[in-house]
C-alpha positions as CSV (number, residue, x, y, z in Angstrom):
1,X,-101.8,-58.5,-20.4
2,X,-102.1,-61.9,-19.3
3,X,-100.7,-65.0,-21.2
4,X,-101.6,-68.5,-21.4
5,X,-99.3,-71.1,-21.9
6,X,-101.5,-73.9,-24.0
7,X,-98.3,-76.3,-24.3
8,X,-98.1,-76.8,-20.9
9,X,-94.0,-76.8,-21.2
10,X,-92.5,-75.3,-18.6
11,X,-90.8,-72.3,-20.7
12,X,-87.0,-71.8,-20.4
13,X,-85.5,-69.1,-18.5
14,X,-83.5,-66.4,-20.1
15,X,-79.8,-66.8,-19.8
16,X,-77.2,-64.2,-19.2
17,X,-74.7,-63.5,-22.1
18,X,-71.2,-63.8,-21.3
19,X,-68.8,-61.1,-20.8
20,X,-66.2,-60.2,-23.0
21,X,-63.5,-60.0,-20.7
22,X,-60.3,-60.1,-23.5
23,X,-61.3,-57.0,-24.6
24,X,-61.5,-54.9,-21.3
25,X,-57.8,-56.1,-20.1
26,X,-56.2,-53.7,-22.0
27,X,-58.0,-50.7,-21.1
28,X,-57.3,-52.3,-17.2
29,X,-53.5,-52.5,-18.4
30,X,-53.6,-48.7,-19.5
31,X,-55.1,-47.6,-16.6
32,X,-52.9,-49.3,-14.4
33,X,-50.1,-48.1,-16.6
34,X,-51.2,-44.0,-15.7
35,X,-51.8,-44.2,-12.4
36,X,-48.1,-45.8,-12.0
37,X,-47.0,-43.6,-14.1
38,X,-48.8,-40.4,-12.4
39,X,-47.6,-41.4,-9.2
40,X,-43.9,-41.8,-10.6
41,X,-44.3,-38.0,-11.8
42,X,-45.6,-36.7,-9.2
43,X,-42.5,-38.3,-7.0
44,X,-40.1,-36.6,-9.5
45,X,-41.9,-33.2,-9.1
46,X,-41.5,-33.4,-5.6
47,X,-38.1,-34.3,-5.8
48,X,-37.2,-31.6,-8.0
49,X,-39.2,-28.8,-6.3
50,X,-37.8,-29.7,-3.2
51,X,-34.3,-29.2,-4.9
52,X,-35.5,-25.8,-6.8
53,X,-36.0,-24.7,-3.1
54,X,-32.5,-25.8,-1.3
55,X,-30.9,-24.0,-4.5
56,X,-32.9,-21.3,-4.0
57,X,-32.4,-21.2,-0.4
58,X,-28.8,-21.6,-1.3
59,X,-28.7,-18.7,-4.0
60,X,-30.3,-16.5,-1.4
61,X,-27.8,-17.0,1.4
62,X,-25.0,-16.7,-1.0
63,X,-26.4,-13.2,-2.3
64,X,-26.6,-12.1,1.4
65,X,-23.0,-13.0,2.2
66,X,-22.0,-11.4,-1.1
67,X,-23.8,-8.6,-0.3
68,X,-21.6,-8.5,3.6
69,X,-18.4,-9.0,1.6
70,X,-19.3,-6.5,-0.6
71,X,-19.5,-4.2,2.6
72,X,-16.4,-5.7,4.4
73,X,-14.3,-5.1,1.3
74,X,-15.5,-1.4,1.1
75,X,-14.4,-0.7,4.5
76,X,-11.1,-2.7,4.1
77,X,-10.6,-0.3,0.9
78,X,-11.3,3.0,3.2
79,X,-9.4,1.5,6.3
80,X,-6.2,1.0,4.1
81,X,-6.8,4.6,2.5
82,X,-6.9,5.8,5.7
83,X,-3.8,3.8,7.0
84,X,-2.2,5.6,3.9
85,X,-3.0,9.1,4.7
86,X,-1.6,8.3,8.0
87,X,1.5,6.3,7.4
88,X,2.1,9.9,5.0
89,X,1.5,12.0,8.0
90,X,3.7,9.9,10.3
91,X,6.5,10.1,7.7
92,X,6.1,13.6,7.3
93,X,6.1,14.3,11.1
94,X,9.3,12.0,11.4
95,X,10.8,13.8,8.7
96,X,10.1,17.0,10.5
97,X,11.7,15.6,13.6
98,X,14.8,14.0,11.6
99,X,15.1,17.8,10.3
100,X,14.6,19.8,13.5
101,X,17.4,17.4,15.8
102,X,20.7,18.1,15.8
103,X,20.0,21.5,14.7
104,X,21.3,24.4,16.6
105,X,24.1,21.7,17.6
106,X,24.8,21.6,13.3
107,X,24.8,24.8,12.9
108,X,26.8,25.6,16.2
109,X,29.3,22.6,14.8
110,X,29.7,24.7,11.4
111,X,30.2,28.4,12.8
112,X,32.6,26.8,15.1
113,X,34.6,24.6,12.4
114,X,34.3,28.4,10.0
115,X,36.2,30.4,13.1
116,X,38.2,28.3,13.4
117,X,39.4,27.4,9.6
118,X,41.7,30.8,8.9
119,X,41.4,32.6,6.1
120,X,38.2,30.8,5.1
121,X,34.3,32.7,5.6
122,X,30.8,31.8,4.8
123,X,28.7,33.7,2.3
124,X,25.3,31.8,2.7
125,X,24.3,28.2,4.1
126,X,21.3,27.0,2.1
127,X,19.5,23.5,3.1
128,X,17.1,21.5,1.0
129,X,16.1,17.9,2.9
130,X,19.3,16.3,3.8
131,X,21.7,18.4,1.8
132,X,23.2,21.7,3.1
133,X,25.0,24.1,0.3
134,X,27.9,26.1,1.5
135,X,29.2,29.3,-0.3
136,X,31.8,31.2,0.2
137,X,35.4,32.8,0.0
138,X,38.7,32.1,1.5
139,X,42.3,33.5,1.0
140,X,43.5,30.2,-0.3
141,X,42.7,26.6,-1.3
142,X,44.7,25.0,0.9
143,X,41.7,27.1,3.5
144,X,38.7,25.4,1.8
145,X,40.6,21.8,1.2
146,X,40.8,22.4,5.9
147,X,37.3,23.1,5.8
148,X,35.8,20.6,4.1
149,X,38.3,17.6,6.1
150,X,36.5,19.4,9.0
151,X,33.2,18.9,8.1
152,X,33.8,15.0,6.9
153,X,35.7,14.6,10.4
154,X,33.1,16.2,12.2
155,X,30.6,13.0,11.7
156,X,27.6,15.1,10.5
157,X,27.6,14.9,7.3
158,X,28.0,11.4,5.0
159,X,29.8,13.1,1.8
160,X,30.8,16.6,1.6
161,X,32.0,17.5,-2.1
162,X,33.0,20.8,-3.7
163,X,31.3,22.3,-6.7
164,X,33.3,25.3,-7.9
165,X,36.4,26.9,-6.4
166,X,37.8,29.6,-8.9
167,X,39.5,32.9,-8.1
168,X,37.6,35.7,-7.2
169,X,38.5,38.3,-10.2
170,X,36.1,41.0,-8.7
171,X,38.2,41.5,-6.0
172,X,42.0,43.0,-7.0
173,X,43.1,44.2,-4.1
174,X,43.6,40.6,-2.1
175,X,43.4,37.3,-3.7
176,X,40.4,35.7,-2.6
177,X,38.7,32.3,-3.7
178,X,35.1,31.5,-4.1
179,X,33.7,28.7,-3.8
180,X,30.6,26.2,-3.4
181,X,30.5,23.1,-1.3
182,X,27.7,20.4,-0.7
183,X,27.1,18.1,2.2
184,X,24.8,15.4,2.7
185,X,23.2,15.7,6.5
186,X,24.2,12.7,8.6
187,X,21.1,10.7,11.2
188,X,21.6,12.5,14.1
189,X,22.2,9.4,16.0
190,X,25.3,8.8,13.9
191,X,26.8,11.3,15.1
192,X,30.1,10.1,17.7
193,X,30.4,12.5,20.2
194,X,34.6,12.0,19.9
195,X,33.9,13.0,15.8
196,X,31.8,15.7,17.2
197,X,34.4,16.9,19.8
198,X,37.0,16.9,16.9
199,X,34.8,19.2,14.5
200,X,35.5,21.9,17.4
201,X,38.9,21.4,17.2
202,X,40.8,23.6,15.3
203,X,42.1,23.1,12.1
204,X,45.8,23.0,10.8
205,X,45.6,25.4,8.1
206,X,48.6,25.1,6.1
207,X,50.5,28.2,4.7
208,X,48.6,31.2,3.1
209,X,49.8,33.3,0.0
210,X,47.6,35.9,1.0
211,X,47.2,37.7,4.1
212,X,45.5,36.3,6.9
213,X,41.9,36.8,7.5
214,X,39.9,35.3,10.1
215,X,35.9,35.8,9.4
């Protein structure tokens, strides 16, 4: 559709309205505001997932060397069982060897010392560990008081002590004396060869009331 302008005035031009920029700055200002603050949480979730990781790292490497102590202290725990079974057998084979030394040359040393004590013989000789029992008989005291200064002067034995020593009633036709005597087995490397030279000596048996009888 044409029109015709009969005035002949030149007709104004449409103007642009103005923008209302006072109330868009706020909505700038919030914007602004979250993409700072998105930014700030996305620094602090880095941060703490990269120290969720070093921990977790961390918790890891501990739980393997727990897990390598865990073996180490197992086979400590069987290595010192096993150091116990063999300290037991080491004492038990020393013990053997304590016992078997000096043997023969003990009892040679008391069947020498009882030949040679009158009036004085052996029933039985018992041993348990370190500690011999003697029993026996003699014709008189002053016989077993000889043999047991023997044995503490023959330097294989630490204390020698007598149980018993009564009359013998059984027996009426001599006067005999029983008795019972206990020694305690000297080291074998105790033992002075000058003490054990002496056991072999003979004893001075002092006068019997009874008849003499060697056994």
């Amino acid at each position: 559709m044409i029109r015709i302008n009969l005035l002949g005035q030149t007709r104004p031009k449409a103007g642009r309205r103005p923008v209302d920029t006072g109330a868009a700055l706020p909505l700038v200002f919030i914007g602004i505001g979250a993409a700072v603050g998105l930014v700030v949480l996305l620094y602090f979730y880095h941060s703490l997932q990269t120290q969720l990781n070093d921990e977790n790292s961390k918790i890891k490497t501990l739980t393997a060397q727990k897990t390598e102590l865990q073996v180490i202290k197992q086979q400590v725990e069987a290595f010192e069982k096993q150091k116990q079974v063999l300290q037991q057998r080491v004492g038990v084979i020393e013990q053997l060897q304590r016992d078997r030394t000096g043997g023969q040359e003990l009892l040679d040393m008391v069947a020498n010392t009882v030949s040679r004590t009158e009036n004085l013989w052996l029933s039985s000789m018992t041993r348990k560990g370190n500690t011999i029992a003697f029993e026996g008989a003699s014709a008189s005291i002053n016989s077993v008081a000889n043999f047991i200064t023997a044995l503490k002067r023959s330097g294989y034995f630490q204390k020698v002590e007598i149980k018993e020593s009564k009359q013998d009633e059984k027996n009426t036709g001599i006067q005999t004396f029983t008795f019972q005597i206990s020694a305690e087995i000297s080291p074998p490397q105790a033992v002075p060869a000058t003490q054990a030279k002496s056991a072999s000596a003979p004893a001075q048996p002092a006068a019997a009331s009874a008849p003499a009888k060697k056994g």
